[in-house]
Every structure is written in C-alpha cells, then in structure tokens.
C-alpha positions as CSV (number, residue, x, y, z in Angstrom):
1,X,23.9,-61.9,25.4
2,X,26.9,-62.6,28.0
3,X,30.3,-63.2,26.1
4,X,31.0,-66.6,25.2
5,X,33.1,-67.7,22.4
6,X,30.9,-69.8,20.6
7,X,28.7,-68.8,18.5
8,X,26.0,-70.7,16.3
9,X,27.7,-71.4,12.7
10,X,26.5,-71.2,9.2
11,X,28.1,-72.8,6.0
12,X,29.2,-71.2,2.9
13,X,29.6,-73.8,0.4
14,X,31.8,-76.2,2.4
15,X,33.2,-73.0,4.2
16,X,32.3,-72.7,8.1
17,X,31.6,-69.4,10.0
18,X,30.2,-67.8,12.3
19,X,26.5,-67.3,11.5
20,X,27.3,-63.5,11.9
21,X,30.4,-62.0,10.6
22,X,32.4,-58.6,10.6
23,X,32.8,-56.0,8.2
24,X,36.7,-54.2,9.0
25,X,35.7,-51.3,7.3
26,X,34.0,-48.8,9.2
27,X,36.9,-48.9,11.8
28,X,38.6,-46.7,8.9
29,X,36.1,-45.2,6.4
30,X,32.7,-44.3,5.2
31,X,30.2,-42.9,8.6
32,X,32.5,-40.3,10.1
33,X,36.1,-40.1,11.8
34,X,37.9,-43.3,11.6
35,X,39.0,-45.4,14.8
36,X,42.5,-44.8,15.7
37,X,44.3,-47.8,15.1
38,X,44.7,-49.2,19.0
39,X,41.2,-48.7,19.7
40,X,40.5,-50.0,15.8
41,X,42.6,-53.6,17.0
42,X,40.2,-53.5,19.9
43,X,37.4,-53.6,18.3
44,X,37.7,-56.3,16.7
45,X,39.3,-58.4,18.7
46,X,36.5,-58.0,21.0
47,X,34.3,-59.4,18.2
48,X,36.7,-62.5,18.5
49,X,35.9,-62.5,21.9
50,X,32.4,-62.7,21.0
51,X,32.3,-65.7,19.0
52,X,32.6,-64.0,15.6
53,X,35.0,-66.0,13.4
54,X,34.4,-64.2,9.9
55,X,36.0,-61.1,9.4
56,X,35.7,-58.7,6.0
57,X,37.9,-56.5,4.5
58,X,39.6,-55.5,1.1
59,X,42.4,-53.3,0.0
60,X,40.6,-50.4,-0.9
61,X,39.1,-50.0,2.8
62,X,42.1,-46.9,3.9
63,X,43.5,-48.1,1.8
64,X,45.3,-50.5,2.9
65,X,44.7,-50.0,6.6
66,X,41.6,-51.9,7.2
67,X,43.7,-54.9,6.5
68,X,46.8,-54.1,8.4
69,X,44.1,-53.7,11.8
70,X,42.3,-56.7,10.6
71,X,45.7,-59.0,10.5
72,X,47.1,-57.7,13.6
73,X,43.7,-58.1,15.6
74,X,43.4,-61.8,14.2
75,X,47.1,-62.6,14.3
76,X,46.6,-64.3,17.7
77,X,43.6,-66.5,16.6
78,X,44.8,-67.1,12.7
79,X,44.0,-70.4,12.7
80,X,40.5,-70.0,14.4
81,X,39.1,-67.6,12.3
82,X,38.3,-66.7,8.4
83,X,39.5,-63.7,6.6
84,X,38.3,-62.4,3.8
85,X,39.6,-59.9,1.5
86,X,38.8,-58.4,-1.9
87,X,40.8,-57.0,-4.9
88,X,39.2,-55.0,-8.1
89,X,40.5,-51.5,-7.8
90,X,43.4,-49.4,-9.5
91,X,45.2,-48.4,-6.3
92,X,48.7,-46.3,-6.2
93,X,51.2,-47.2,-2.9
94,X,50.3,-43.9,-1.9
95,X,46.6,-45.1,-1.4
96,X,45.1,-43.4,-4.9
97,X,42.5,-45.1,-6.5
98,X,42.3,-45.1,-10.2
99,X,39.2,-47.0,-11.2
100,X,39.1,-50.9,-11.5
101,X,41.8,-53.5,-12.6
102,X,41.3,-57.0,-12.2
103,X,43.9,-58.0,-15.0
104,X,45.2,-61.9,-13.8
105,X,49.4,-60.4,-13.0
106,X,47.3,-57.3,-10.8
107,X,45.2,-60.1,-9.3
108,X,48.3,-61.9,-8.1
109,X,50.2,-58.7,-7.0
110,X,47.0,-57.8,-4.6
111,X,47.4,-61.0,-3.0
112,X,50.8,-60.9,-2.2
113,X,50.3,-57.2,-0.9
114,X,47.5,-58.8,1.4
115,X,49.0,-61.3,2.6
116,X,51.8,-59.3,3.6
117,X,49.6,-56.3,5.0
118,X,47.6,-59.2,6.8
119,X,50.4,-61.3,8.1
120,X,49.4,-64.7,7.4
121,X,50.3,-67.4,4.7
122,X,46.8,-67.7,2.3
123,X,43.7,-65.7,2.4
124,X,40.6,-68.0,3.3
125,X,38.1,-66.2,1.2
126,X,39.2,-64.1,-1.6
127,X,36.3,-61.9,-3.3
128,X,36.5,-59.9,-7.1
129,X,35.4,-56.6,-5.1
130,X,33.8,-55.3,-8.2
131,X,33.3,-56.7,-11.9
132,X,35.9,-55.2,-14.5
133,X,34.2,-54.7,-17.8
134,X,37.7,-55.0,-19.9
135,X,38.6,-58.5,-17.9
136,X,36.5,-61.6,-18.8
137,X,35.2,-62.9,-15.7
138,X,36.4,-66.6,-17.0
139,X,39.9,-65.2,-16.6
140,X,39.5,-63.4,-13.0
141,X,37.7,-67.1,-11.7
142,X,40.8,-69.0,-14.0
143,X,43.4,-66.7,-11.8
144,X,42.0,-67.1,-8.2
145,X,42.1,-70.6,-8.9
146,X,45.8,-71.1,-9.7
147,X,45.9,-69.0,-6.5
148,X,44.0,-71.7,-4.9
149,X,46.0,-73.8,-6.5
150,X,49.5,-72.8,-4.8
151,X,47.7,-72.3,-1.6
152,X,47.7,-68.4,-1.2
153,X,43.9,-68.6,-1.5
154,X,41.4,-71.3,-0.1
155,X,38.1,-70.0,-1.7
156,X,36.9,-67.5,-4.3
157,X,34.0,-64.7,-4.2
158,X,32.1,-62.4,-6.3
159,X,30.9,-59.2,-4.4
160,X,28.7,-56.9,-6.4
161,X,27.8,-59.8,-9.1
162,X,24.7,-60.6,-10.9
163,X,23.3,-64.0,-11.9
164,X,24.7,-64.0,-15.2
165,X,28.4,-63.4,-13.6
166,X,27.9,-65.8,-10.9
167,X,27.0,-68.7,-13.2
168,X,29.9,-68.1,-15.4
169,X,32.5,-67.7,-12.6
170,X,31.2,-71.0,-11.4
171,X,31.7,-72.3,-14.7
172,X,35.3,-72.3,-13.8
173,X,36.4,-72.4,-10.8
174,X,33.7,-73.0,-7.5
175,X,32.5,-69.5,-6.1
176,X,32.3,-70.0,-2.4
177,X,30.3,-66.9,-1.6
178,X,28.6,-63.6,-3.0
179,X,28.7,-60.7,-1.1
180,X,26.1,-58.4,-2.6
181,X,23.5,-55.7,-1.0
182,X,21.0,-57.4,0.6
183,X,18.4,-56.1,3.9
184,X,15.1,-55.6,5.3
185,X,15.1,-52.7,3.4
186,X,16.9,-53.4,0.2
187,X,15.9,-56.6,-1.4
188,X,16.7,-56.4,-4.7
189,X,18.8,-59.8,-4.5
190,X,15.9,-61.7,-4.0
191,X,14.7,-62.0,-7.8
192,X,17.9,-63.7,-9.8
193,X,20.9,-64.0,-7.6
194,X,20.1,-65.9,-4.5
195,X,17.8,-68.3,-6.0
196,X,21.3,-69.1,-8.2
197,X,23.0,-69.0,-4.9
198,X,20.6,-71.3,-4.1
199,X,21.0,-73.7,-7.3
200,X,24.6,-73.8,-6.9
201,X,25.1,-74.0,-3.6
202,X,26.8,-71.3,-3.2
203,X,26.8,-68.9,0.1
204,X,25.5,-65.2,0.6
205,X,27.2,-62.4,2.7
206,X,25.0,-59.5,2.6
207,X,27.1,-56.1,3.2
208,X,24.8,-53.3,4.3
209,X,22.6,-55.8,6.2
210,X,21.3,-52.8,8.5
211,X,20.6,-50.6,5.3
212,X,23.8,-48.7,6.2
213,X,23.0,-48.0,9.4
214,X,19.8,-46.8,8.5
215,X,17.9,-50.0,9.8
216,X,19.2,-49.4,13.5
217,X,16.7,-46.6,14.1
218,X,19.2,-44.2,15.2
219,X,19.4,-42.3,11.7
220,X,16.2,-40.4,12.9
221,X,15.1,-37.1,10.0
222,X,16.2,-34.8,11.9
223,X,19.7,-36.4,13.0
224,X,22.8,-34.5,11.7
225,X,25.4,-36.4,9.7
226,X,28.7,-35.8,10.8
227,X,31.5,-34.4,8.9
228,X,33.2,-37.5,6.9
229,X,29.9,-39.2,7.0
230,X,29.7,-40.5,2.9
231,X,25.7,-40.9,3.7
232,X,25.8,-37.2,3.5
233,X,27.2,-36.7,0.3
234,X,24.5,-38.1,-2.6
235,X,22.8,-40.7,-0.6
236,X,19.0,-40.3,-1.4
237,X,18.2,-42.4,1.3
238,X,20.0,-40.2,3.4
239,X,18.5,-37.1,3.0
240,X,15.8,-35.2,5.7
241,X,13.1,-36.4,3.2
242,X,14.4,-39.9,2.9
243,X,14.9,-40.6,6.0
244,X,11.4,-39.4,6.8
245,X,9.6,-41.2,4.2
246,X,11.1,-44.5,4.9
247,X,10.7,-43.8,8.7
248,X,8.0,-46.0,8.7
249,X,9.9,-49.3,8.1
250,X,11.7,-48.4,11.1
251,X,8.2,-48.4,12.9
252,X,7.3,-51.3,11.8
253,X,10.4,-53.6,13.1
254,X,10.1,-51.5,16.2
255,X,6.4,-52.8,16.9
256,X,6.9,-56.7,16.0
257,X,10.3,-56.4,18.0
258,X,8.4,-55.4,21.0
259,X,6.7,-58.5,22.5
260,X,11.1,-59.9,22.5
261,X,12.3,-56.5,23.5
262,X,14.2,-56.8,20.3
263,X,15.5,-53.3,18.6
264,X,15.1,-52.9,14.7
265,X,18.5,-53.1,14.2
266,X,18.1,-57.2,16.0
267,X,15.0,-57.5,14.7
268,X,16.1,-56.7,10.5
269,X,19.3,-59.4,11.1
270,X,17.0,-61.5,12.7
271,X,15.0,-61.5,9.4
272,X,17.8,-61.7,7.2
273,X,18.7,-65.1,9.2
274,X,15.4,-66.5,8.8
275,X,15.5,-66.0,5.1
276,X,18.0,-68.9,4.0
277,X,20.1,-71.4,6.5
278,X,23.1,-70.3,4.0
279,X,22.9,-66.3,4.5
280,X,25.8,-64.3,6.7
281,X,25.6,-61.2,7.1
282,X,28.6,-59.1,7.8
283,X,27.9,-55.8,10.2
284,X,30.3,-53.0,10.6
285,X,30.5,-50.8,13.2
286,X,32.9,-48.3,15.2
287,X,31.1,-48.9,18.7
288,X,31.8,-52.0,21.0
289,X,27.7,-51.4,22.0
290,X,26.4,-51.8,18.4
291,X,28.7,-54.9,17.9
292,X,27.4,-56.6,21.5
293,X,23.6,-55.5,20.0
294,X,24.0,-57.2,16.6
295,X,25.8,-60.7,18.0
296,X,22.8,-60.1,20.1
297,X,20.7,-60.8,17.6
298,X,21.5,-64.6,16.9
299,X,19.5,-65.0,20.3
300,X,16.2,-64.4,18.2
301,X,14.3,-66.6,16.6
302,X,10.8,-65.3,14.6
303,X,8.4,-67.7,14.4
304,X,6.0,-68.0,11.3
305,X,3.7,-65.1,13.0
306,X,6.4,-62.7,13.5
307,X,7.9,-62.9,9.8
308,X,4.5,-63.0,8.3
309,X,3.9,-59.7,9.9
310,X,7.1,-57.9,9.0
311,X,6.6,-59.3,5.2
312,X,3.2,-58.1,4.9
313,X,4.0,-55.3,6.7
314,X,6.5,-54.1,4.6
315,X,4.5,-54.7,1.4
316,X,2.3,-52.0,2.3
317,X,5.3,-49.7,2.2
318,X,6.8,-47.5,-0.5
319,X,10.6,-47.5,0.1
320,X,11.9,-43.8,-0.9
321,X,15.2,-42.7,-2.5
322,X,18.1,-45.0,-4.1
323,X,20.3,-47.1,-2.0
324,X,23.4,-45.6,-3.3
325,X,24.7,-41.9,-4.6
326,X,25.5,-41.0,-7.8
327,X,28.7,-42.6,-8.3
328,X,27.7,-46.3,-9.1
329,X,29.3,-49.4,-10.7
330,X,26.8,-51.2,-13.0
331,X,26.8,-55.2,-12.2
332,X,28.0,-56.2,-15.5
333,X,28.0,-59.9,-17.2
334,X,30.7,-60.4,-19.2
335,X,30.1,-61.9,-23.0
336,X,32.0,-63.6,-25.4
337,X,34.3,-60.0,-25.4
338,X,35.1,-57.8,-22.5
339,X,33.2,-55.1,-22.2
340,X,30.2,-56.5,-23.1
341,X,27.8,-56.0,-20.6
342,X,23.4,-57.5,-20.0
343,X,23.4,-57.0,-16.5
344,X,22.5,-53.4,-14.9
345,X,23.0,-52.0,-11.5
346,X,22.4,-54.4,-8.0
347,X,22.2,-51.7,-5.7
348,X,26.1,-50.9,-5.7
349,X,27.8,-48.6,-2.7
350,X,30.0,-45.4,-4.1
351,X,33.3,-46.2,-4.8
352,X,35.7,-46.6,-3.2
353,X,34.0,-48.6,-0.2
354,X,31.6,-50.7,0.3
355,X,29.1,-51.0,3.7
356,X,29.9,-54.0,5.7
C-alpha cells in the first residue's frame, strides 16, 4: 500500500475512525526493549501519515510514558485524530502499581493527569481499563459521564468487560466501545459480548488482534524470546510446545493468503474485518515495517470462499495453551453490592499491560 492519508473508516457508536487503529503501547512495554522516545514519536506519527486516526493508550503503559509519546506525536494533528486512554489501576507518581482503583475522585484525578501528560483539552474515548470489584460499575459509568458532561471526555469504554458489565454500564451512561481480546486465534468474544455489542450498538476494538504477535508467523518454536519479552514469562502460548502445537493455524492463513500474496499477519486482520462492519482493531508494534504490513491489510477483501476456508479450517484445529499467564484479572459483573461477581475470566493480558 503507497502512503496516503486516507484511509477507509469504521464507526463506533456514532464515533468515526479509522478502520484500523494503533495500540501506543508496545513503543514502551511488554515484547522486549522499549523505543527510545524520538524514534517512539516517530513511530507513530508515521502511522498518522498513514491514514491511522485512532490511537490507544492508558496510564499504566510506562507508566505514564506511552501517553506523554502518544500526545506529543498527535499534538500536530489533535483535531484530526481520536485518542483514547484508560484508567483502572492504583499507580504511585513514581510509576508503582498497586492493584486496581476506579473509585469516582481517582477516576477524575486520572483524567486530569491525562490530559496534562497528553496535552490536549478532553479525551475522545475514555475506557475503565479493568473492572474493580469494590466500585459498582453504575458508579464508574455515572462518573465518566459527569466527565462527559464538563467536556474533559467525549465517550466512555469498557476494556476487559463481560456482557453482564456492558449492559449495566449502558444502563447509565452510552458505552461507545469495548476493547476486549478478540483474534483469529482467540475467539472467546464471540458467544455473549459482541452479539451485545451488536444489540446495543455499541463498537468493538479488539487488542491483541494478531494473538500477541503470535498470528504474524514470525514467533516460529524455535524463535528465542528476547530479554524483557512478558511472552516469556508464564505465557502458555508462548512456550516451545505452544508455539509448536498451534503452528498449524499459522499454516493455515499462510495457504489461503497465498493466491493474494497476503501474510498471516494481513490475512488474520483481514478476517477480523470481515467479521462485523463495527470491529477496529488496534495493532501495536515497535517496527515501521510491521505497521506499513498491517495498514496493508485494509487492501484485502475475502470473499465468501476465502473465509469459509479459514472457518472450517480452523475448526479442525485444537488451539493449545491459555492466552494469558498466570497473573489474571477475572471479568467481573458487578451486583446489587461491590464485590459481587457472575462473570469469569475473558481471556485477560497480565497486569500491568494490555496487547494492543
């Protein structure tokens, strides 16, 4: 794909973007050494350049950093672009996280510190960047929307909600967007939470669209994990074994890719595309080659034949190995009292990040 700064657009809720967006994590965390900061600014300005127009962070990502890159890449282009950022997390000035804390006056204190950290007046899309069992999820929705109210926010978001959550957030205030695990390879989404999207009208952002990098086939078995790499420390996917049992569904995107010279990475954001006209994924990435090959990937277009194929294709495959480590967040519904929880894991990322 030659540069160009249009892209094709998507719509979620009555929020426009790009029909691909950008996770402004990686450029600071989670598969190895982090970006220094110029070549971080770069990065994703030259997804601006692109066409991309939706960008993704949170406060946790550094901390703190992955906004500070993320405002001064964007600061040029404010008004032709949508940030989104996410609060949730306990976090010290000194960048220590201490679990989760979406009380209403910490909600309003994150947003002030983002707005600062990403130099503009109101944050277009403001996600609950994990559910807090001791914070009613009526109160978290009832917050962001005074927000919305005084014009600091212009949307809200759940990331890593269930169906139960989503409908009573809704209940409340409009949720704009979920941003929940959702790829080729992962699809646990597809049961209860995007057919409530769906209902509601409500958007979805899949983070980890490329199965954390795993969907790219350059993750082969016998690749070595680099120092700093978070895959390497409790990702079952991730290990030798993993990575060979599940080579297979790397195979398989290879060979219907092939007739549109498409790699699996393309060809498994192709698919998510084709899956609802109201689905965005956000990619991440440290490499300006990766970025060009995923945009890339809004130039396919699988016909009936070609997603037929990679459905039943897939069926006949046993995925291997957990998503995440250890170290999990359940997705928890919120009752009639805080803490009580019907709602179990989503495939949740280890703390404190989240694949974009």
């Amino acid at each position: 794909m030659t540069d160009n700064t249009t892209l094709p657009t998507r719509r979620l809720g009555d929020l426009e973007v790009s029909a691909l967006g950008m996770g402004v994590m990686n450029v600071v965390h989670a598969y190895g050494p982090p970006l220094d900061r110029d070549a971080a600014v770069r990065l994703v300005r030259h997804a601006a350049d692109k066409g991309v127009t939706f960008f993704d962070t949170a406060e946790v990502y550094g901390p703190f950093v992955a906004e500070e890159i993320a405002g001064e890449a964007l600061a040029p282009i404010r008004d032709d672009v949508v940030i989104c950022t996410k609060f949730g997390f306990d976090i010290t000035p000194g960048g220590q996280v201490h679990g989760l804390n979406s009380r209403p006056e910490h909600i309003r204190e994150v947003v002030d510190g983002a707005l600062q950290r990403l130099g503009t007046d109101r944050i277009d899309l403001l996600y609950q960047h994990r559910i807090d069992p001791q914070v009613p999820i009526e109160d978290v929705a009832g917050t962001v929307g005074e927000l919305i109210g005084e014009g600091k926010v212009k949307h809200l978001g759940l990331s890593g909600a269930g169906a139960a959550t989503i409908r009573r957030a809704h209940a409340v205030h409009p949720v704009t967007a979920v941003e929940n695990q959702y790829s080729f390879l992962e699809r646990e989404q597809e049961p209860e939470v995007l057919p409530v999207c769906e209902e509601l009208g409500i958007g979805f952002v899949p983070y980890s669209p490329l199965g954390m990098g795993y969907l790219s086939g350059t993750v082969a078995p016998e690749s070595v994990l680099m120092e700093g790499d978070l895959r390497a420390a409790g990702f079952p996917r991730f290990t030798v074994e993993g990575r060979r049992a599940n080579w297979p569904v790397i195979e398989l995107l290879r060979q219907v890719g092939h007739a549109q010279g498409a790699t699996p990475a393309q060809m498994a954001l192709a698919w998510l595309l084709a899956q609802k006209p109201w689905i965005v994924p956000i990619v991440g990435t440290t490499k300006v080659a990766h970025l060009d090959e995923d945009v890339a990937a809004l130039d396919l277009h699988l016909d009936a034949e070609e997603l037929r194929a990679l459905d039943d294709g897939f069926a006949q495959l046993e995925v291997h190995g957990r998503s995440s480590g250890a170290s999990q967040l359940a997705n928890i519904d919120l009752g009639a009292k805080a803490g009580t929880t019907s709602e179990g894991t989503h495939g949740l990322s280890p703390l404190p990040g989240q694949q974009s």
